[in-house]
Phi, psi and omega in degrees: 000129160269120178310165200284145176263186219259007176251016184245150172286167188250336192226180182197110184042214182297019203227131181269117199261131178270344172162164169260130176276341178164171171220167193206221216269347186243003164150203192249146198223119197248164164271145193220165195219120159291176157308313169281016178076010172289130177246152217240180192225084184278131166246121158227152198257154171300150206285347153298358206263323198309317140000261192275123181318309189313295177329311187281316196307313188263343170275334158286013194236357174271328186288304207260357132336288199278018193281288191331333187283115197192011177289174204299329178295001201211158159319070351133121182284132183252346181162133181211154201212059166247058168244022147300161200296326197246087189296120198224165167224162182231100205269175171288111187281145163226144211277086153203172186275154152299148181297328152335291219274298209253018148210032160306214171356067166036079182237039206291153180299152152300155212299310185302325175256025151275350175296318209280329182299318206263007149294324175281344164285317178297323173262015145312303162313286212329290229287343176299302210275318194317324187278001187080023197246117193250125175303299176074023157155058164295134162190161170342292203269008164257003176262142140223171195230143179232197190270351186262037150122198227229136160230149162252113184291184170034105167257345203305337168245081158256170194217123198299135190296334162285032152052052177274330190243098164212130137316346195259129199287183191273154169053031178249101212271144169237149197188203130273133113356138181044037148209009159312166176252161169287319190288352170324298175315304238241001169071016164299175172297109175273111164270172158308348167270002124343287168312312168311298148336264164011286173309331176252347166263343133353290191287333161281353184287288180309330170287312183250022177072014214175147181268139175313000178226102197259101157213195177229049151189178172283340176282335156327302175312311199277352182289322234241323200280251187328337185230348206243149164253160177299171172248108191264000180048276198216023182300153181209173176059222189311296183338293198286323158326297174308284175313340180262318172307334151335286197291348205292145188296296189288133199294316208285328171303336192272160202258199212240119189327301172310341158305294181328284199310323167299337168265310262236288165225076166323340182229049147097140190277359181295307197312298159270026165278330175312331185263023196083122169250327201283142143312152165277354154323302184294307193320327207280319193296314185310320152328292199282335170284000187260307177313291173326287163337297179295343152276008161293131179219106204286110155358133193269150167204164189266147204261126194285156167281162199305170179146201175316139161236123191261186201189147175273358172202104165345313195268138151297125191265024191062091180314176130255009150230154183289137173337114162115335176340122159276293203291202140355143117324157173265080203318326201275023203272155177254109194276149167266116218301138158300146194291124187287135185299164160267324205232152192303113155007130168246149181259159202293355171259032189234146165025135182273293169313281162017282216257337174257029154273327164321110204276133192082018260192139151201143176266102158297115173267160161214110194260168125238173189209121169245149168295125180263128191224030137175192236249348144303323191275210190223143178196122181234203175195127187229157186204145160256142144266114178253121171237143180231109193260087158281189187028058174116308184316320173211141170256114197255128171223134181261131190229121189092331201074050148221150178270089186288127194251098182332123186245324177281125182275133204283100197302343175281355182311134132268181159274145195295124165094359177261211136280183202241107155010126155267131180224138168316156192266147185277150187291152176309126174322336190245038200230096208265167200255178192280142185283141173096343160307107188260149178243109191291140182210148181033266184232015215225179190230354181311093178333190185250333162323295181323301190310155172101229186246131170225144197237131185188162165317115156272166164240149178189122159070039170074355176215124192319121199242046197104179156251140160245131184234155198240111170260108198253110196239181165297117167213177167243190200282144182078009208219141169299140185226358170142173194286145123234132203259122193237103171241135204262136167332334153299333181103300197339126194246133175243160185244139170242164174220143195232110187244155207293128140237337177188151172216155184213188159333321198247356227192076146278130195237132171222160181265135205241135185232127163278133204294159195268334161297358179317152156311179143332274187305353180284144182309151175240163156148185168267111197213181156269148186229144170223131142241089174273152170278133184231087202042251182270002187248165154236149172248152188241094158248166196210132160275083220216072156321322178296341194256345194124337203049086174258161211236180196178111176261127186252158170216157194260114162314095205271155180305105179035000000 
């Protein structure tokens, strides 16, 4: 947990926020204190999201799902507001580390108490599907673990199974990487048995510490989930038995959670939790964080009625968790880099002309305002700007059902009010110059055909991946020639940069580097990237094994 910054609200409704636990792709997520001393895990979403209706529509409908969620096993919405100005929910907070923190970098659990999480996970399940709900991103950092059993955390995508309820855009898979069901991956129909699958790569995790589909990127993991068997290490008896029925490609072979929980614990995951589950190493931390807890003490403030919350920036600033998250970050999580302005921020103190000179442009402000009532507390007045940069500033093309955004700043931008780049006027699209010819434009051997922006559908590793977009600028050979932007069915975005070896009419080959600010989960390496021409299109092939050798049908972005 981090203390609260000089951009966090002090209160949320009724709840005195004591420090922040993470932010992800959908708001910020704080530890609160009620008026009766409960303390609680408050998610409040940006205030851009607040914005849009479809949003507020589907996060109650969402609300009053996980409210229905209330087994012994899980985290309990305890109280929510989402027709606030800044729409927030508050869960049960819980004192314990996530299975990331406490069997990651090959740290496995003992054989029992991994029998007991995935028993106490199974009735956990049982009671989510009973209510008609598929959970949808069972994975390691949504379990914690306490000395009363193991809970299951984020309901924030979970999804009714009559499809009455989603955060989720149409064709957009939400998941993990390696802990995804194939049909999840593959954009079938998701059942609870989805949650199953989840649930048995859990369970080797917790056993070996590391996921049973093992790799270093996303396209890997998902490759390896849909075509690949698990790797189960060194699990033995029922356990291992359970996780491989668990792991089955086909939905309809895996067994039913009150089964798992019934091979797992015949009398129930209480009886043996009651009797001790945790090492005592975990007893002890878990102790000592309980503790600790109890000496927190939140900036006195008065407490305000639902409403605004500010925040300092609109935009995800790179979460350390994924969209929905109650609980502990995901160390291994990969965030998704926020989309970058073309043109430099205007800050909210500068001129009223100024800033409505900016073309395309428009400003939300959500301010709050606290009082301070001693010589600790705080009073601020916080405000956002959400600018949405139009008519040319950003090009959106939806491909798939994921909404692709110019993630990249047009290195050719001027500033608004400069002059506009003399360039050869471009030759007609169907007028391709002769091969082996290169057509010199400005200071560069690129034709003009090639330039500006392109977007399209990827393959990687044999399986429809994403989109990938390409910013293609002026260069000469040996000189950066351009972006490509790679985005995975998760939103996870890696970036490569590609400098000119060589170009004609037909054909540009540049050598591809993956950028060094990339996540984690991004391919690393050196590769060839051809963009040939195909009438009005490009196709995108790339010798890039780590990535998949991904393929790419481009279409030309079009201009403002």
């Amino acid at each position: 947990m981090q203390p609260l910054a000089a951009d966090d609200p002090t209160t949320v409704g009724p709840y005195r926020l004591l420090g922040r636990l993470g932010h992800g792709g959908m708001g910020r997520v704080y530890l609160g204190r009620s008026a009766g001393g409960r303390t609680v895990a408050v998610k409040v979403v940006h205030p851009h999201f607040a914005l849009d209706e479809e949003f507020r529509a589907r996060f109650r409908r969402e609300v009053d799902a996980a409210r229905r969620v209330g087994g012994a096993w899980t985290a309990p919405v305890l109280d929510a507001d989402p027709d606030a100005q800044v729409p927030w929910v508050a869960t049960g907070y819980v004192a314990g580390p996530s299975l990331t923190q406490a069997a990651g970098d090959g740290r496995p659990l003992p054989e029992h108490s991994v029998r007991v999480l995935g028993a106490g996970l199974a009735e956990a399940l049982t009671a989510v599907h009973g209510l008609g709900l598929v959970h949808r991103d069972v994975k390691p950092s949504n379990v914690l673990l306490t000395v009363d059993g193991p809970r299951l955390i984020d309901f924030g995508i979970a999804r009714a199974t009559d499809n009455t309820a989603s955060l989720t855009g149409t064709g957009v898979s939400i998941g993990s990487p390696g802990y995804m069901a194939p049909e999840q991956i593959l954009g079938k129909g998701v059942t609870g048995a989805a949650d199953v699958f989840s649930l048995g790569a859990v369970l080797v995790y917790a056993a070996k510490g590391e996921s049973p589909f093992p790799g270093d990127s996303s396209a890997a993991l998902l490759y390896k989930v849909v075509h690949e068997e698990p790797e189960l290490g060194a699990l033995t008896g029922e356990v291992r038995d359970v996780a491989a029925a668990c792991l089955a490609k086909n939905p309809a072979e895996r067994p039913a959670p009150e089964e798992i929980a019934r091979r797992l614990a015949p009398e129930g995951a209480a009886r043996l939790v009651a009797a001790g589950w945790l090492p005592g190493a975990l007893v002890e931390q878990v102790s000592r964080g309980a503790v600790q807890l109890l000496d927190l003490e939140g900036a006195p403030a008065p407490v305000p009625p639902s409403g605004p919350v500010g925040f300092s920036s609109p935009s995800v600033t790179g979460g350390s968790a994924p969209a929905g998250v109650f609980g502990p970050p995901d160390p291994g999580y990969a965030p998704v880099p926020p989309p970058r302005p073309q043109e430099p921020p205007l800050s909210d103190n500068a001129p009223a002309e100024t800033r409505d000179a900016a073309p395309g442009r428009f400003s939300v402000s959500v301010s709050a305002t606290s009082s301070p009532t001693s010589a600790e507390g705080r009073g601020r007045r916080l405000s956002c700007s959400v600018a949405l940069a139009v008519a040319g500033a950003l090009a959106a093309v939806t491909v798939g059902g994921i909404l692709v955004v110019n993630m990249l700043p047009d290195s050719g931008h001027k500033e608004a009010g400069s002059a506009p780049p003399t360039s050869t006027p471009a030759p007609p699209m169907d007028s391709a110059p002769p091969s082996g010819t290169a057509q010199p434009s400005g200071t560069g051997p690129v034709p003009e055909f090639y330039l500006g922006a392109w977007n399209g559908p990827a393959v990687q590793a044999g399986v429809a991946f994403g989109t990938f977009r390409v910013d293609l600028e002026q260069a000469a050979v040996g000189k950066e020639v351009a972006k490509v932007t790679s985005t995975d069915p998760l939103g996870i975005q890696c970036v490569d940069v590609l400098t000119l070896e060589s170009v004609d009419g037909k054909e540009l080959v540049a050598a591809g580097e993956a950028a060094p600010d990339n996540p984690g989960t991004c391919a690393k390496g050196s590769h060839t990237v051809r963009l040939t021409r195909d009438g009005d299109a490009l196709k995108y092939t790339s010798q890039y094994p780590q990535a998949g050798d991904p393929t790419a049908d481009l279409k030309r972005v079009p201009k403002g």
